[in-house]
C-alpha positions, 0 to 999 in steps of 0.5 A: 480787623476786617473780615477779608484780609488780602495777600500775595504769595511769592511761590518760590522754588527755595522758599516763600514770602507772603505779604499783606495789603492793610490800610497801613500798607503792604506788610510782609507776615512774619512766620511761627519762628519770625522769620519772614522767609518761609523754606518750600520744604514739606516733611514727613514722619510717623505721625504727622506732616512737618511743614516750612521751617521745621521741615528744613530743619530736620532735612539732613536727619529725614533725607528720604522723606523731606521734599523740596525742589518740588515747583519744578515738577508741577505740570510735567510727566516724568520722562520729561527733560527738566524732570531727569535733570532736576531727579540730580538735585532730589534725594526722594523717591520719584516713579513715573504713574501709568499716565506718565505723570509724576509719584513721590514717595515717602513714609507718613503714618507708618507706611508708605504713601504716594504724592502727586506735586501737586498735592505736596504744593497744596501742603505748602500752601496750607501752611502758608495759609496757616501762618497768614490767619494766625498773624493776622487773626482772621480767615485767608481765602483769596490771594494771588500767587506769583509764577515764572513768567516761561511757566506753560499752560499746564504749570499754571494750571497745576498750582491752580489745582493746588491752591484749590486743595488748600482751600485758597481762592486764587484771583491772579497768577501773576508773573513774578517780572509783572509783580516786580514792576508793579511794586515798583510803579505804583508808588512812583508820583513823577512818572510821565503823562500818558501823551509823553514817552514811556520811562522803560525799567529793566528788571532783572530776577535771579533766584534759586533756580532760573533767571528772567529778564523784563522790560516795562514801560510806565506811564502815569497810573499805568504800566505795560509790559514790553517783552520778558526772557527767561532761562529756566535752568540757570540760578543760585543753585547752579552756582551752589552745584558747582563748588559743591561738586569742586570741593568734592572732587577735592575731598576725595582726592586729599581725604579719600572720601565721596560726598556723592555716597552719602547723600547726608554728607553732600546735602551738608556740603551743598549747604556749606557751599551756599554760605561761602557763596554769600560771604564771597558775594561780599569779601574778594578775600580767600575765606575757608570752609569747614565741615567737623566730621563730615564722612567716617569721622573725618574733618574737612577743610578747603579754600576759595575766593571770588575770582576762583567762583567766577572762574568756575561758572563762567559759563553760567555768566555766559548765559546771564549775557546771553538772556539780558542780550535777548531781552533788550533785543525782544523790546526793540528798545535802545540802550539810551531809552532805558531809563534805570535797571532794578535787580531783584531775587537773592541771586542778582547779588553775586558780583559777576551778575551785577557787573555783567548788568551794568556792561550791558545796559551801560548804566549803574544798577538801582537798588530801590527794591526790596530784592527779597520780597518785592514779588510778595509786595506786588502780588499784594498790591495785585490782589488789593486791586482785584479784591473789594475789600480794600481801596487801591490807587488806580493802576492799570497793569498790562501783561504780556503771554510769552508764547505765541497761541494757536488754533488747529481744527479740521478744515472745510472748503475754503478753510485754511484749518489753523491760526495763530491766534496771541502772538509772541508777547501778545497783551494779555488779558486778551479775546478775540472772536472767531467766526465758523460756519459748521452743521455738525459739531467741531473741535479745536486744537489749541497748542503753542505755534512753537515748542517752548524751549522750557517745556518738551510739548506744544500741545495744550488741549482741545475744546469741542463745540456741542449742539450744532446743527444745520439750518432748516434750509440745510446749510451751514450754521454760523458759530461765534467763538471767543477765545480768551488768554485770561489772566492767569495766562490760561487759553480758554474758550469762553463761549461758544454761540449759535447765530439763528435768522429765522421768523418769528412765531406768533408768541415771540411776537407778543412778547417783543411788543411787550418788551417794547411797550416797556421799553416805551415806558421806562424811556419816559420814566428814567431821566437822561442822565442813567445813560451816563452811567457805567458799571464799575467793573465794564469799565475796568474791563474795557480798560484792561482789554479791547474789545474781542475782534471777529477774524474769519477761517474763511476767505471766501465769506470776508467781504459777504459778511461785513454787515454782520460785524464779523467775517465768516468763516468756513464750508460750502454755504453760498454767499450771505446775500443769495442766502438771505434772498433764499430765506426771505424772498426779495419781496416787493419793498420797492426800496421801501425802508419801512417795508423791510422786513426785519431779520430777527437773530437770535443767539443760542449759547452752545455747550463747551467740552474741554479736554486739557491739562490739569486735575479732572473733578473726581481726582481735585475732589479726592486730593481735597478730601485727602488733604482736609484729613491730613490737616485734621491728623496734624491738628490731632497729633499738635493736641497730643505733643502740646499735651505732652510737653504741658505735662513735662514742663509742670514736672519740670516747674513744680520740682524745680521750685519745690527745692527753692526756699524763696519759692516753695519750699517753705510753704509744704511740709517736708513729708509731703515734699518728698511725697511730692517730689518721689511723684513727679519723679515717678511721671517723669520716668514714665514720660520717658518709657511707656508714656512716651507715645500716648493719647492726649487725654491720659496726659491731661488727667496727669497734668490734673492729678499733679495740678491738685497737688502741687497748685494749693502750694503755689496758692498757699505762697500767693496768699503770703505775700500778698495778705500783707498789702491787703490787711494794711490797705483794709485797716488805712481805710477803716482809721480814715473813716473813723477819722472822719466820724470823730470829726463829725461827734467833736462838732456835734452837727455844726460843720456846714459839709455833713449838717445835711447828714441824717442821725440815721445815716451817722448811726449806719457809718459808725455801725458799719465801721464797727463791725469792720473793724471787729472783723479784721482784728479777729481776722489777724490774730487768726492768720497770725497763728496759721503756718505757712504750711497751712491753708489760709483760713481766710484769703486775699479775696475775702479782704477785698471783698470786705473793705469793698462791702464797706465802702459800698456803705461809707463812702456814698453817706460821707460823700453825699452832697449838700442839697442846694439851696436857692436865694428869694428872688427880688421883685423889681420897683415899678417906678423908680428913677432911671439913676435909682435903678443904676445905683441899685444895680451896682449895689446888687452886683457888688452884693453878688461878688461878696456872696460868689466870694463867700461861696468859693470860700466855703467851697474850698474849706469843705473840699479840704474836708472830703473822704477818699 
């Protein structure tokens, strides 16, 4: 197996699948309880964390302290809007921090403790991260993690923090709609040439909790996203919700009893409600639903059918009309340039999605995809094609920010002090340089043009620029900024640069006509052809993304700096001719190009101070150290119930056989069996009672006192019946080698196969048989008078090792081979006839044939005659 292994994570609100890019393949990983869906349910007891399965299995038992739903709070505070409507679908306890941010309650280790989302999430991950080395045997750092397409900077740069807690390098967050297209295009082998029309694919993922619509347009070896729309508050959930609340406005009015009182009792119901859903999915038929004592022992039972689902939610299939209508819009496609539409997310299959996705394409649904883990697949292909470890097809994908970028800062003379930088369904990865002319330093506000419909806040952070003072003319200093949506769909400013014209001092001097005379040298050494060369990675950059173009924040300095590449922006500086004439004088050059003095420019990196969301160092390196000991706990507490459950199942084993007379009952005497037996009862009731909550090595010394008991039975029953194959196998070895020795005496040496043999050699075989023999006689006879009850005064082992010192000793002389013997050679005539010479041949040759014949014929009589 290789050292790296590549996955993808689907992050999911309801639970997660995590794929693998082999040489196969992608392959979806299957989890401790071979299930390929793993729930986002993180638990908690008195002694450990309870993580993906077990932790939904045991929700309805540990209401309070089972966390799930928690996607949908990373990044938000507390009073934010979609927070105190997800606190309806969430159990646990929830309290806003000082800061507004958000704390989960719940009892671990005794006691109660606090949680940000973000650790819960990194908890998750870890397991992930756990499921993922043990099937594939290896260690797991880098992968790429799926997220919503609407998810805001600060979302994104939450579940970055949490990967980083869990120890994972996270290469890409990729967009679930983009991870769709990508596990659909790249193994499509007729897509259009890039000069022809795009194929344009609809993609439609509704899952758990929101809805997104895409449009991709593909072309060969590439795709690149058109537009996406989400609804964030719209999913299977939503449809779970509303029977739940029918049937339980139904309950209490024929039962008299509210769901809404016990949260036990409406986390069942929920439950319940999501499997008629499925069945209605597939059955236009009345199903039933019933629930054995659900409230003060009562049973409940209801009915619903299809029509009677959509008939409650229809205003949720409202919505779905709404966003699919959006999407298309947004594209500026029309219906006929729609190719196929592909669903995905384990709520497109309710019906009434389905129907509503044809009427409005005006097109059959395409089902090529995996619905469930297509996300997965393509945030491991993604991952392969960022990682070196693994050998991708080349395929260029292009995504979209969904949100339109701008930046704010404190205007000067001639600034308009904002613009939009990435507009709406902007390309991203993507840069752009900003120009600013400043003698102090200076801040930028960047924040969303418009407020996300999904998120209450515009705002995203500011980035101060450091270091910048005035030229020694005490004017303004021209600042380059590069503004970067990188491909997490993060806003960064990825550098800040400082422009200085100035003379250069005598040791500059020296050292560019150094430089130059080196340059000078290698142009003669380096032959014309390393000019064709590129590195890899430029060129996948200047593939993936154009170059950043300049744009000034000063309309008074556009057309002055032309020959400077970029546009000039801000303050009261005077034109860049009338500076530079100030700077160096006009000189008397005489239009003399090679008089020109040249302008030497030098460019100083500036440091960058970022103030945005997400975890600051102290805290990330806090909830990391907190983790690693969380996981350490576990590991600890794993040790322990392993130990445990090794000691109960010994006693439960050996007890069970102990009673058996075909296992060990008639190998141990009956004094002892109850000795035995009175024992592993007395370790059983402990188990029970003070042994119930002990430390591993006490189970462990149980296990060893028991084991010395009860394994020389299990040892003495292993010897039986497998004595008798070994005895037999000894002695059919012992009569065959004997065998062969009487066939040697009767011959007395006249057997040309053992003729080469040696008197010393024979004497050795016949010894060595002999006292073989002597010593599996004895030995049977011993262990024909040894009960069973008894130990074995010799074992298996010991009888192979005998028949094998034998054989070292046998079989290499009777098996030796027959030393080779060499015909003379014949001396050739010299002056013979030319016929004599042919006659004499054709002779030799037949003599040849007669003795090659003779030879075959003894070959074939001694290989009759070979000892095994």
């Amino acid at each position: 197996m290789a050292a790296m292994s590549v996955i993808g994570i689907d992050f999911g609100n309801e639970s997660c699948y995590v794929a693998v890019a082999r040489a196969g393949g992608i392959e979806t990983i299957a989890n401790d309880y071979s299930l390929r869906s793993t729930p986002s349910c993180v638990a908690f007891s008195g002694k450990n964390r309870i993580l993906g399965v077990a932790a939904k299995n045991q929700m309805v038992t540990n209401v309070k302290n089972t966390i799930h739903g928690f996607k949908r709070l990373l990044g938000r505070k507390y009073n934010d809007p979609q927070v105190q409507c997800e606190l309806r679908f969430l159990p646990y306890k929830i309290t806003p921090q000082a800061d507004g941010s958000i704390n989960i309650h719940v009892q671990y280790l005794g006691e109660e403790h606090v949680f940000s989302p973000e650790q819960i999430t990194a908890m998750l991950f870890t397991k992930l991260k756990d499921i993922s080395e043990t099937a594939l045997q290896t260690a797991v750092n880098d992968c790429v993690i799926s997220v919503p397409s609407y998810f805001t900077q600060a979302e994104r740069q939450a579940l970055l923090d949490a990967a980083k807690i869990a120890g994972l390098n996270v290469l890409r967050l990729f967009n679930e709609t983009t991870a769709t297209a990508l596990c659909y295009g790249i193994y499509k082998q007729d897509l259009p040439a890039a000069e022809a029309s795009p194929r344009n694919i609809v993609f439609v993922d509704c899952g758990n909790a929101s809805l997104q619509v895409s449009v991709c347009a593909f072309h060969k070896g590439k795709l690149k996203m058109l537009a996406s729309t989400a609804d964030n508050q719209l999913g299977g959930r939503d449809i779970d919700v509303i029977l739940t609340e029918h049937f339980c406005n139904e309950f209490k009015t024929r039962y008299n009893i509210d769901a809404h009182t016990n949260p036990r009792a409406y986390l069942r119901l929920l439950a319940e409600a999501e499997k008629l859903k499925k069945q209605m999915s597939a059955n236009s038929t009345t199903l039933p639903l019933n629930i054995e004592c659900f409230m003060d022992e009562k049973d409940v039972h209801a009915e619903m059918k299809r029509n009677d689902m959509e008939a409650l939610c229809a205003h949720l299939f409202d919505r779905v009309e709404k966003t699919l209508k959006q999407c298309l819009s947004d594209s500026k496609l029309k219906l006929e340039e729609i190719h196929a539409v592909e669903l995905a997310g384990g709520s497109s299959r309710v019906p009434a999605i389905k129907r509503l996705v044809e009427e409005i394409f005006g097109r059959p649904i395409s089902t090529t995809l995996n619905q469930d883990e297509a996300v997965a697949r393509g945030c491991a292909l993604q991952c392969a094609m960022l990682s070196p470890a693994v050998r991708v097809r080349e395929f260029s994908v292009t995504d979209i920010q969904p949100y339109p970028l701008k930046l704010t800062w404190d205007a000067n003379q001639g600034e308009e002090g904002e613009m939009e930088v990435f507009g709406h369904n902007h390309p991203v990865p993507f840069s752009k340089m900003l120009t600013f002319y400043r003698s102090s330093p200076f801040t930028l506000s960047a924040s969303y043009s418009v407020t996300p419909s999904c998120y209450p806040q515009s705002y995203i952070g500011t980035f101060t620029i450091r270091n910048i003072k005035a030229t020694p003319e005490g004017e303004s200093a021209k600042v380059k900024v590069k503004v970067r949506v990188n491909l997490n769909g993060i806003l960064t400013i990825a550098s800040a640069s400082l422009i200085e014209k100035r003379e250069p001092t005598q040791q500059e001097k020296e050292e560019e006509e150094a430089q130059q005379q080196q340059q000078r040298q290698n142009n003669m050494d380096v032959d014309s052809q390393a000019t064709n060369k590129k590195d890899k990675s430029d060129q996948d950059a200047q593939a993936n993304e154009p170059p950043a173009p300049e744009v000034s924040m000063d309309k008074t300095r556009r057309n002055s700096d032309a020959d400077d590449g970029g546009k000039g922006a801000g303050g009261s500086a005077p034109s860049y001719s009338s500076r530079i004439l100030s700077w160096f004088g006009s000189g008397d050059d005489k239009n003399d190009d090679k008089s020109k003095k040249k302008i030497p420019i030098r460019t100083i990196d500036l440091p960058i101070e970022a103030n945005v969301c997400g975890l600051s160092l102290r805290d990330l390196d806090a909830a990391i150290e907190k983790e690693g000991k969380m996981i350490a706990e576990d590991k600890q507490e794993k040790e322990r119930v392993d130990a445990r459950n090794a000691l109960e199942e010994y006693v439960y084993d050996l007890r069970a056989k102990l009673t058996e007379e075909d296992q060990l009952a008639t190998f141990i005497t009956e004094m002892d069996k109850e000795t035995l037996c009175r024992t592993l009862d007395d370790t059983e009731n402990w188990l029970y009672e003070e042994g119930e909550d002990c430390q591993r090595q006490v189970y462990s010394e149980r296990l060893t006192r028991l084991k010395s008991q009860g394994e020389p039975i299990k040892e003495r029953r292993f010897e039986f019946e497998g004595r008798s194959y070994a005895l037999e196998e000894f002695g059919v070895a012992l009569q065959l080698a004997k065998k062969n020795l009487d066939q040697i005496k009767m011959l007395n040496g006249k057997d040309d196969k053992y003729s080469h043999l040696t008197e010393e050699e024979m004497k050795t075989v016949e010894k060595t048989v002999q006292e073989k023999w002597t010593w599996l006689e004895e030995k049977r006879i011993l262990l024909a008078s040894t009960l069973r009850t008894q130990q074995p005064p010799v074992t298996v082992a010991q009888i192979r090792a005998e028949k094998q010192a034998m054989d070292s000793v046998v079989l290499p002389i009777l098996n030796k081979p027959k030393p080779k013997v060499e015909p003379p050679k014949e001396e050739k005539p010299k002056d013979k006839p030319a016929d004599e010479q042919k006659n004499n041949q054709n002779q030799n040759a037949q003599g040849n044939n007669h003795s090659q014949s003779n030879q075959q014929q003894q070959q074939t009589e001694e290989e009759k005659m070979d000892v095994e």
